[in-house]
N, C-alpha and C positions, 0 to 999 in steps of 0.2 A: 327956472326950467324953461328951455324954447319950445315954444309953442310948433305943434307940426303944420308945415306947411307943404299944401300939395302943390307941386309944380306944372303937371300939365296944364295946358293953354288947349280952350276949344271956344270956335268961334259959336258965339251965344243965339245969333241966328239961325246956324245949321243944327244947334244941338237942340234948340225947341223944338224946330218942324220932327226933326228923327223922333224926339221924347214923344212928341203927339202921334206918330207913328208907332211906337210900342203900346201908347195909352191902349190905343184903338184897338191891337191885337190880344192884348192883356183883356181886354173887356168882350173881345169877339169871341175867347175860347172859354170864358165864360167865370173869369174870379174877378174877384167886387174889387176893384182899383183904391175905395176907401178901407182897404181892409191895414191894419198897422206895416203889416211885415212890405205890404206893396206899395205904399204910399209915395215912396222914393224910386220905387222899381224902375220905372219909364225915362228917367234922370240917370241912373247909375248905368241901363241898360247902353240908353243913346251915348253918354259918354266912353261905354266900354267899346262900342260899336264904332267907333270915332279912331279911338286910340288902336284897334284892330287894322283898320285900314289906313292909316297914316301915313303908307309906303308909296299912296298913290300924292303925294306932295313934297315926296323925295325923290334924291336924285342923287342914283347908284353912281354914275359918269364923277359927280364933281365929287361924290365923296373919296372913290380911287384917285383923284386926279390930286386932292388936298394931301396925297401921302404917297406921292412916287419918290423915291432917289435912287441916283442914277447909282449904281454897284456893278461890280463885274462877275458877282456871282451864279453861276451858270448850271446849278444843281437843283434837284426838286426841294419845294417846299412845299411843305404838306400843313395844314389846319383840318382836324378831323375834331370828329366830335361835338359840330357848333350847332348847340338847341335853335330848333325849330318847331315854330308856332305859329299857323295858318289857320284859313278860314278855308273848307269846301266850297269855291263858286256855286257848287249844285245843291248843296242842301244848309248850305250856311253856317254847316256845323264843324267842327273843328279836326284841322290834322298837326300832326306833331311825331318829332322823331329828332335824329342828327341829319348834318349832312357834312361830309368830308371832303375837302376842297384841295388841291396843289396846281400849282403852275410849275414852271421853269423859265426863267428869267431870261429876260433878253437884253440887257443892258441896262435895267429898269427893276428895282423891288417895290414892295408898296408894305407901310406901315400893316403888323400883323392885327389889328384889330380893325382893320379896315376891310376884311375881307367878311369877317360875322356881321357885321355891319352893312357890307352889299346884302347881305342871305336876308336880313330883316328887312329891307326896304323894299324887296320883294316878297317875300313873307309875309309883310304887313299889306295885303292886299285880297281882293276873292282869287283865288288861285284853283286850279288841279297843280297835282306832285308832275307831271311831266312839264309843264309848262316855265314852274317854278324853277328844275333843273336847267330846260335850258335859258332860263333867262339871267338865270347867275354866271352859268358858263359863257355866253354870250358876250355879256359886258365887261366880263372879267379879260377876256380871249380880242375884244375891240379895243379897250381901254389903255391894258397892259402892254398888248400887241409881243406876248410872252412867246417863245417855245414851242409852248403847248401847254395844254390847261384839262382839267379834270375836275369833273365833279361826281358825287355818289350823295342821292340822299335814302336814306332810311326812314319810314316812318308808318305810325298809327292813325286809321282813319274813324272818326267817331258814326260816319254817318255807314259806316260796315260794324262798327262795331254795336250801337246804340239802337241800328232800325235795319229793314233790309233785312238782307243774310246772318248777321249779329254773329259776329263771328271776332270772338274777342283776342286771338291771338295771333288774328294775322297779319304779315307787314310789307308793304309794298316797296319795293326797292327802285331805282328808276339812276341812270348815268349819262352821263355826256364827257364827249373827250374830243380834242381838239389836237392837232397842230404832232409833236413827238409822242403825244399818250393814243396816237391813233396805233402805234406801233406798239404789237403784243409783249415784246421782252419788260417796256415802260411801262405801260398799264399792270402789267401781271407783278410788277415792285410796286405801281401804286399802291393795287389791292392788294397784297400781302401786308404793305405798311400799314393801311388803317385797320387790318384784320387782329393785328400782335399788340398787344400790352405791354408797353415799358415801365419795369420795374425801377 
């Protein structure tokens, strides 16, 4: 049988100082750090912490740039639907949803998993929902240098749902549109598209 082997890579001096950084909170709010369940906590935590913001040592530019070719196709394309999982810059605690993305081509397509792929690079960082929006759209809309470009994300925030207001079923919606999605007939086919179900 093979043995499992975990793949992430964390650089072993940023992940002590972080682990001694939890140590310290873990014991400030007042549980015994020698207890079993916790013993690991401060390692698993900084690791997970690590692997959250990872986005900030990526780079959205080369990964669109590693999957352009040049096509003549000149219609939307749409990616909807691509999980989303962030951290609140304000309370550190987590937001998540979709977010549904299209362009239209300008001479230029890009590999379709290179677009979920931009959203996490950004994602993987302390974020707000609005920021995140346009920062996909952004790079996508410079990158590309499409048409026009759209973005919609959807999502659940833990630090409205968990503290604050606690308000468990609400969901913040936030867009950005670029280039021919500024023009309402385009936009109003976006959102219809990622609205419908195809059977």
């Amino acid at each position: 049988m093979t043995q499992y082997r975990n793949l992430e890579e964390y650089n072993l001096e940023v992940t002590d100082e972080v682990k001694s950084r939890y140590s310290s909170i873990i014991k400030e709010i007042g549980e015994d750090l020698n207890r079993d369940g916790l013993i690991k906590t401060p390692e698993r935590a900084a690791k997970a912490m690590l692997f959250l913001t990872q986005g900030y040592k990526q780079d959205a530019v080369e990964i669109l740039k590693g999957a352009m070719f040049k096509e003549s196709y000149d219609e939307m394309v749409i990616i909807k639907d691509i999980e989303v999982y962030s951290l609140c810059e304000h309370h550190m605690l987590p937001f998540f949803g979709k977010a549904h993305i299209a362009y239209i081509p300008n001479g230029h397509i890009v590999g379709l998993s290179k677009i979920p792929r931009v959203v996490d690079v950004f994602a993987r960082r302390l974020q707000v929902q609005e920021r995140l929006t346009n920062d996909i759209l952004e790079c996508i809309n410079n990158t590309l240098k499409p048409q026009g470009v759209a973005v919609v994300i959807e999502a659940s925030h833990m630090c409205m749902m968990m503290r604050g207001v606690q308000k468990q079923n609400s969901v913040t919606t936030t867009s950005g549109f670029r280039g021919q999605f500024e023009k309402i007939e385009t936009r109003n086919e976006f959102l219809k598209l990622i609205s419908s179900k195809l059977s």
